[in-house]
Backbone bond lengths (Angstrom), bond angles and torsions (degrees), N, CA, C in turn:
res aa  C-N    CA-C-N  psi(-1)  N-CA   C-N-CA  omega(-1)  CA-C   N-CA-C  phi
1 X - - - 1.436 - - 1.535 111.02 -
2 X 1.240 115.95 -48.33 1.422 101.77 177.63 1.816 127.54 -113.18
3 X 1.608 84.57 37.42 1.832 105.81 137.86 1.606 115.90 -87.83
4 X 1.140 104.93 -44.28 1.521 93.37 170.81 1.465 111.51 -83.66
5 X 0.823 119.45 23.95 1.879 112.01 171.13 1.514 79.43 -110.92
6 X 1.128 143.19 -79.06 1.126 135.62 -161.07 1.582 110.48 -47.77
7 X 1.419 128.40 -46.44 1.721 118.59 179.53 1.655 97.19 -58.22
8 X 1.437 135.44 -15.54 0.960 122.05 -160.80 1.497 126.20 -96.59
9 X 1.421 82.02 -17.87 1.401 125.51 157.92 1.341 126.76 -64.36
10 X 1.466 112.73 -51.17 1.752 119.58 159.02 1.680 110.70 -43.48
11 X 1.484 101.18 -42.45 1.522 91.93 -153.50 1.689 108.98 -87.04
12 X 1.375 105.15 -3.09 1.476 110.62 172.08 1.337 117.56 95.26
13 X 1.366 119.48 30.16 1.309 130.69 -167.39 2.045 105.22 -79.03
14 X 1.367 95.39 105.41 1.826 77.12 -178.20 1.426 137.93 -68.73
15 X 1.283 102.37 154.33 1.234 122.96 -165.81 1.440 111.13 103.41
16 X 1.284 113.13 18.13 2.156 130.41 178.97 1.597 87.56 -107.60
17 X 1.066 96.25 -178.42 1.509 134.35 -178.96 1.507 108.98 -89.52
18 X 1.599 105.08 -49.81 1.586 102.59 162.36 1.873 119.05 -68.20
19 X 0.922 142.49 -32.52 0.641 125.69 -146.05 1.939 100.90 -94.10
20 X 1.839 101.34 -22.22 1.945 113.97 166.81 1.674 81.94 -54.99
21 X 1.327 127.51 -63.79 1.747 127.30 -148.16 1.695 91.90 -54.79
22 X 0.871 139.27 -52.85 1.396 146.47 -144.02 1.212 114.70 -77.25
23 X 1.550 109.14 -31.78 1.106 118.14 -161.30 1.740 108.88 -94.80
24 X 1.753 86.06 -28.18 1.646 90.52 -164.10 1.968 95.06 -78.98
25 X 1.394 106.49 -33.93 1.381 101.00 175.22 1.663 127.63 -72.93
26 X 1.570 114.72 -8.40 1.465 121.13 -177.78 1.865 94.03 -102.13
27 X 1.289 118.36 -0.21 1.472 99.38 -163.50 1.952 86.27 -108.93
28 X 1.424 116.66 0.82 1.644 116.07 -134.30 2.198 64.47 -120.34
29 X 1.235 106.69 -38.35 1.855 100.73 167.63 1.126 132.53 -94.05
30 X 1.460 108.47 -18.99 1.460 84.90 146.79 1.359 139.30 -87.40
31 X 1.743 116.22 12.75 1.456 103.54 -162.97 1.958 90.03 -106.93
32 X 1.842 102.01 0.53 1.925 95.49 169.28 1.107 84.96 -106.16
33 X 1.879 151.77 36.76 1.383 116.38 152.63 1.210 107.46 106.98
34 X 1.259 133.28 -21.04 1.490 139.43 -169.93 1.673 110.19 -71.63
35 X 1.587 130.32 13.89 1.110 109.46 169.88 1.269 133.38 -15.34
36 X 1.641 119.02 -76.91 1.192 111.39 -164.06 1.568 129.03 -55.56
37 X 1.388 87.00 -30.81 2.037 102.78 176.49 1.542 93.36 -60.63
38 X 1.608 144.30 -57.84 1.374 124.27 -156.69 1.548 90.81 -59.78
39 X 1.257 115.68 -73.74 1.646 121.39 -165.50 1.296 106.90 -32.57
40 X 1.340 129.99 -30.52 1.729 132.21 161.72 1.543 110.85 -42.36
41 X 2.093 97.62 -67.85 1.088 106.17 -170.27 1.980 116.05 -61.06
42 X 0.866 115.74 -5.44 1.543 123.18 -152.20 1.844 78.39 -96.22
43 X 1.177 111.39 -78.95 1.282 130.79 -171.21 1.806 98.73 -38.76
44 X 1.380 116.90 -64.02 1.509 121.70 -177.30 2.169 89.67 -47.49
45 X 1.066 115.31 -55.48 1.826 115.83 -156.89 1.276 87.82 -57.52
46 X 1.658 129.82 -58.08 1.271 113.38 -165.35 1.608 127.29 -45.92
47 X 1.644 88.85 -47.38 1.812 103.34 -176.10 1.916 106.53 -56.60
48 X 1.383 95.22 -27.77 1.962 86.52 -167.09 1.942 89.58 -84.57
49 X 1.369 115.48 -42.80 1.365 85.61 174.82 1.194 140.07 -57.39
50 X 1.613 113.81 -4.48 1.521 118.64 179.37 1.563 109.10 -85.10
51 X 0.981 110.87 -8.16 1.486 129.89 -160.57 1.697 91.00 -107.99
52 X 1.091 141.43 -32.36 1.034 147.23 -146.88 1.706 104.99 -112.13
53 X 1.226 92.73 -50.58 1.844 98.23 159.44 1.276 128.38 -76.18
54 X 1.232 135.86 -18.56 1.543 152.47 152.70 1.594 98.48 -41.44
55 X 1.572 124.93 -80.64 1.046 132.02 153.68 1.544 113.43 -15.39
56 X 1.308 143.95 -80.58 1.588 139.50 -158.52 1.245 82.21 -60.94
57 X 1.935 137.33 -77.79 1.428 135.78 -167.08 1.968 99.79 -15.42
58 X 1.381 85.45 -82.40 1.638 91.38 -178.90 1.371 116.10 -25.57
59 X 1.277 134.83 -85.33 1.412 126.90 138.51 1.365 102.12 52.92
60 X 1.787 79.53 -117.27 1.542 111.73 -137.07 1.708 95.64 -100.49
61 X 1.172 103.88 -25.75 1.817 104.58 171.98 1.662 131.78 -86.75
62 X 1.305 119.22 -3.77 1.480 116.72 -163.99 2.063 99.39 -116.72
63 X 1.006 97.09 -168.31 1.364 99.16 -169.02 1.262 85.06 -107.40
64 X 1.883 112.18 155.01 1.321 103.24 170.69 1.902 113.86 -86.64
65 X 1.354 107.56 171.13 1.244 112.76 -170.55 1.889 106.00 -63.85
66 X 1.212 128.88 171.44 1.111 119.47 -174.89 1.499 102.61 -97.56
67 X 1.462 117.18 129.78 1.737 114.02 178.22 1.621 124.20 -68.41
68 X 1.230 89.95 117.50 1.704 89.05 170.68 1.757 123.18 -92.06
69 X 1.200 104.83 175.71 1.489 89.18 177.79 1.812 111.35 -80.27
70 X 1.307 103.57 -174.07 1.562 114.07 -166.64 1.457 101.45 -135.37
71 X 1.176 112.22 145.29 1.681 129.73 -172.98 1.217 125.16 61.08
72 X 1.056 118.78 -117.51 2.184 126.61 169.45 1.244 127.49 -66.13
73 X 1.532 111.36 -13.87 1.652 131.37 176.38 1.264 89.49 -72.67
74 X 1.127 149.38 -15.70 1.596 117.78 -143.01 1.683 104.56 -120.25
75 X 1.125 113.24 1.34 1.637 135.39 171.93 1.411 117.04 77.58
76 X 1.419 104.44 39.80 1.469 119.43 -170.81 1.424 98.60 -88.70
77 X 1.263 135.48 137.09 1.490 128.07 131.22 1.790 133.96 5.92
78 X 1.360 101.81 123.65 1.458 93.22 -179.25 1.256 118.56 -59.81
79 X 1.201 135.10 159.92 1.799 131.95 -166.61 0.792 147.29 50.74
80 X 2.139 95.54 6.26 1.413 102.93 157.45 1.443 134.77 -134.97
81 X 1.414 104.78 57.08 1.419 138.41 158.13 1.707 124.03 -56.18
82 X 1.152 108.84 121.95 1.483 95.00 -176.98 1.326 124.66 -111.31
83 X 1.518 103.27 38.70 1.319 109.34 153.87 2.151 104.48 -82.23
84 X 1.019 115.83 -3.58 1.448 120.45 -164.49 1.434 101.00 -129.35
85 X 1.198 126.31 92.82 1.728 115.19 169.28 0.860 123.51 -59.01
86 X 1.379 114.21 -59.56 1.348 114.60 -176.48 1.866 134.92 -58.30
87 X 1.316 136.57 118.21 1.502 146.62 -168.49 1.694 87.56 -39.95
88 X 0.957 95.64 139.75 1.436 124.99 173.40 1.731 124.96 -99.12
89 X 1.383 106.50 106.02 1.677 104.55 -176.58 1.929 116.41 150.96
């Protein structure tokens, strides 16, 4: 739960922590002139929050993947288990 408060937080959703940061730094450029850079930055925040909410969906809405086994169960080749990186021999 509070991985997605925190991505939600990246994306500047108010009432976050990102979104005081965002504001104080888009209000702190436009008052030297920097329009076009906020409208960048605004435009860039929107796109990562879409990206950022895709992520929570995934989450808390999808089924989880089905578990397979891990290491030598899984009918892999000897020495190449990835609990062990390193080649074996």
């Amino acid at each position: 739960m509070s991985f997605a408060f925190f991505l939600l937080a990246f994306a500047g959703i108010p009432l976050t922590s990102g979104f005081t940061g965002k504001f104080a730094v888009f209000q702190a450029a436009i008052a030297g002139g920097a329009t076009p850079l906020v409208i960048v930055g605004v435009i860039a925040s929107a796109i990562a929050a879409f990206f950022y909410v895709r992520v929570i969906v995934l989450m808390f809405f999808s089924d989880p993947a089905p578990a397979r086994p891990l290491g030598r169960d899984r009918g892999d080749p000897p020495g190449s288990s990835p609990a062990w990186p390193w080649p074996s021999g």
